[in-house]
Each structure stands twice: as C-alpha cells, then as structure tokens.
C-alpha positions in Angstrom: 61.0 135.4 120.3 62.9 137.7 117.9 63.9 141.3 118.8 62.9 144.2 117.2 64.6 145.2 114.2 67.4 147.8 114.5 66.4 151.1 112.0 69.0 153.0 110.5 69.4 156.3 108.7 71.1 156.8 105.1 73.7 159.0 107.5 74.2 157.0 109.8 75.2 153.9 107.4 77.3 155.9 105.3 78.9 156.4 108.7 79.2 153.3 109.9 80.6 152.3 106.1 83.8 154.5 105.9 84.8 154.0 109.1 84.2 149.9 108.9 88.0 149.4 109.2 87.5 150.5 112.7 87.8 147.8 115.4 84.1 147.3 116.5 84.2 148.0 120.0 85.7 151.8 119.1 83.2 152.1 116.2 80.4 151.5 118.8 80.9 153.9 120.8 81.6 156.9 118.5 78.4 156.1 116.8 77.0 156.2 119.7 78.6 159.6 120.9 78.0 160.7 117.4 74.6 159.8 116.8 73.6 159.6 120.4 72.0 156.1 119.4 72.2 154.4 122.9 69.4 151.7 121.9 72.2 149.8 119.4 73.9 147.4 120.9 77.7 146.5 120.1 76.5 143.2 118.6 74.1 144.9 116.7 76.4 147.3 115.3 78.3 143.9 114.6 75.7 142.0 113.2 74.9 145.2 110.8 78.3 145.2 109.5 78.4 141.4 108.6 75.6 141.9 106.8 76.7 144.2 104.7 80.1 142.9 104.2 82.0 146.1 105.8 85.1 144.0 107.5 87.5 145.5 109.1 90.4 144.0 106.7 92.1 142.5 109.8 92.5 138.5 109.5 93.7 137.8 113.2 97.2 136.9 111.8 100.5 138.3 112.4 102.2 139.9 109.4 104.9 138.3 107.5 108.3 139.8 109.8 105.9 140.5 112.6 108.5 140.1 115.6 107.0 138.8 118.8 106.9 141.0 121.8 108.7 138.5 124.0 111.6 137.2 121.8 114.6 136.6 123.5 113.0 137.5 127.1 113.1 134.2 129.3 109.9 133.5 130.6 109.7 135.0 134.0 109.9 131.9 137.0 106.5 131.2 138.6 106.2 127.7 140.7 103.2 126.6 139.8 104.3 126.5 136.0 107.3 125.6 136.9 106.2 122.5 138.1 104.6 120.9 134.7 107.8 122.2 132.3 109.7 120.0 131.1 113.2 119.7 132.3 116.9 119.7 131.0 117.4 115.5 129.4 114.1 115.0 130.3 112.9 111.9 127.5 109.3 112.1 126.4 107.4 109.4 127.4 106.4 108.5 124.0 110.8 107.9 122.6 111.1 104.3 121.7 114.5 102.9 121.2 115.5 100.7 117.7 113.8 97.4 118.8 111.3 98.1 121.5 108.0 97.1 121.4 104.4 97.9 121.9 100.7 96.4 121.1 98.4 98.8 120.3 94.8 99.4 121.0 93.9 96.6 117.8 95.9 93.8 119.7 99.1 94.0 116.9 102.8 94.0 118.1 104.3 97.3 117.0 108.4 97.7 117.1 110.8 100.9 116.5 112.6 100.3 113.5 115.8 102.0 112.5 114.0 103.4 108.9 112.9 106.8 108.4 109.2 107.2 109.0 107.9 108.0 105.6 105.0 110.6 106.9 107.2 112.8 109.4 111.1 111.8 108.6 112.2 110.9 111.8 114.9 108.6 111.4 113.0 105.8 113.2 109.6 104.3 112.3 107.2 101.8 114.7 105.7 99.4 112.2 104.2 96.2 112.0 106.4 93.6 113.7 104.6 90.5 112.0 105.1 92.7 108.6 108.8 93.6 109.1 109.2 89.5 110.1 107.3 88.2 107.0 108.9 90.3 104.6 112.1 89.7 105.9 111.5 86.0 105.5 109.4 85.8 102.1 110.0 89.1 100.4 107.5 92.2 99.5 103.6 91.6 100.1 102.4 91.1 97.0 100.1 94.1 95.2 96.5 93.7 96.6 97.4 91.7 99.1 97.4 91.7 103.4 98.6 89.4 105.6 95.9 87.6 107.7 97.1 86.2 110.9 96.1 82.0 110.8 95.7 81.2 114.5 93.4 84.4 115.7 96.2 85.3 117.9 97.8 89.2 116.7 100.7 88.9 119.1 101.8 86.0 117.6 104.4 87.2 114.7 106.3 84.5 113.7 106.1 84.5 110.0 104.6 80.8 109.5 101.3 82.5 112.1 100.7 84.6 108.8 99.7 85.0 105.6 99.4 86.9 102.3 95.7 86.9 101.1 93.7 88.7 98.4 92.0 92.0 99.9 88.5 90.9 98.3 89.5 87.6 101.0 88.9 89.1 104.3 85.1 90.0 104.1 84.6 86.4 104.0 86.3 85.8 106.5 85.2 88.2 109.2 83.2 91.3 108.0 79.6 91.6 108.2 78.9 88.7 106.0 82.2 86.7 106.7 82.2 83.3 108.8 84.0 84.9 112.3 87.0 83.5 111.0 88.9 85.4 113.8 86.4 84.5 117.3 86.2 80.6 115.7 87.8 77.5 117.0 90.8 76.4 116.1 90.1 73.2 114.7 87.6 75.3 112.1 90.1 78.1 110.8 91.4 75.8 108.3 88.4 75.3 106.8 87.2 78.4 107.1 90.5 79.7 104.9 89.9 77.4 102.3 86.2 77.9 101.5 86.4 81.7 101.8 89.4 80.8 99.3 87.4 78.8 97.1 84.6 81.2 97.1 87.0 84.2 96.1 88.7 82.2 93.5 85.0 81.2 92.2 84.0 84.8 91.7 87.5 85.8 90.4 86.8 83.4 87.7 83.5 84.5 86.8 84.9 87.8 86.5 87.3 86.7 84.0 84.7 85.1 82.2 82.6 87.9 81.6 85.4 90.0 79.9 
C-alpha cells in the first residue's frame, strides 16, 4: 500500500531549491527546524529532490590533485590483517614461469610463453600449446580457419593430433546439429571428418554457383 503523498508549500520548495547543493542529511534537518515540518522524512526530502532534478553537484569522486589523507603514513600494525598481507618475495600463486603448463577448465593444455601478452603487455603470454606446436611445425592458421583436435583427446598436442578446418566445419561436427564428432568412437571420427567435409565443400559450391 502507497503512503500518503508529501504536500509542499511554494516557500518551502523555493527553500528546499537554493539550498539543493546542501548534503541531504543537513538540508533535512534545517527544513525541519525552519519550517518545523517533522512529518517529512529524510528520504522524502530525498526523493522530492530527485524528482525535481535539484542535485547536489557532488559526483562521489575525488578531484583531479585531490591528495589522500593517508599518503605516505604506513598503515598502522594490527594482527589480524597482518596475517592475510602479503609478504616481502612472496610469488602470487597465479606467476607461471616460460614453459610451464596448465589445462584449463575446457580440457586444452595452456603453456607460458616468453611473448608479450597482446591484451595486458606483460612480457609473458599462456597460449594454446597445440597452437604454438602446430604453427611452429606448419606455419600461420590459415584466415577462417581453427584447428580441430582428430582423436577427441585436447591434451594431446602433438601437431599430427590436429588440424586446420573451415569455421563453417565445426557445426557439423559437434554443435546442435553436428554428428558428436568429439564423444564418437574412434573408429567413426574419420568418417565423420570427411562427410562433414564433403557436406561443407557441397554448400561452398552452391554458394559459388549462385554468384
């Protein structure tokens, strides 16, 4: 059930108006003293304001220059928080090395590189080990291309476990219409590949044809 609406006089706005840059708890309460209106509420007073657009002119942001009150002051010892800081050469628990490795939560093999990571800069980068193996043994991916792992099994990155297909390929092969390339036997991938493969060069052509 709504409350009852909140009457205000032509005084008692223009009050409330030029004083808007007020903070609203201080505003409250000398309308209040001033008016003696003890049935407005402070979030009435706010709500009021919003309505009408009357903002303080405050964003909640320190100014540009704005020097913090506790620069240079070392943070006073207490042992409870002293506890969870970190400590002098302490290594974060996620600093991989050049080389090491990791799967992640999709099943591929991940491994620190020594090559700047092209979204932060760090001077190391985890990428695709099956990638980083392939490429290094046939060259660039082509355009519009992925590489599709042949047995099923991700950890497996030797560079003959893997290869480039189209993009429009791997709906067929998994995908919500695809043949569960990926969950089928081994003795079926094969043909799998090479039907989705036919079927994908089939449509290409037709596409061609049409232009």
């Amino acid at each position: 059930m709504k409350g009852r609406a909140i009457s205000y006089s032509a005084l008692e706005l223009v009050f409330i108006q030029v004083r808007a840059d007020l903070p609203r708890r201080e505003l409250h309460a000398e309308f209040c003293r001033h008016f003696g209106r003890q049935d407005v509420t402070l979030d009435q007073l706010k709500a009021l304001c919003k309505r009408k657009g009357w903002l303080t002119g405050r964003s909640g942001c320190f100014p540009k220059g704005h020097v913090p009150a506790n620069k240079g002051k070392q943070m006073p010892f207490h042992p409870n928080s002293a506890r969870t800081r970190f400590q002098k050469g302490q290594r974060p628990i996620n600093k991989y090395d050049v080389g090491h490795e990791t799967v992640d939560r999709d099943g591929y093999v991940r491994i620190c590189v020594d090559r700047p990571n092209p979204w932060t800069g760090h001077r190391t980068h985890m990428a695709f080990k099956h990638r980083e193996l392939w490429v290094a043994t046939n060259g660039p991916v082509p355009d519009g291309h992925r590489l599709k792992c042949i047995d099923g099994n991700k950890r497996n990155t030797d560079p003959t476990n893997w290869e480039a297909v189209p993009m429009a390929l791997a709906p067929r092969l998994n995908g919500k219409y695809g043949r569960g390339y990926d969950g089928a036997p081994p003795d079926l991938k094969p043909t799998i590949l090479a039907v989705a493969k036919l079927e994908h060069r089939v449509r290409e052509l037709k596409r061609e044809a049409r232009k």
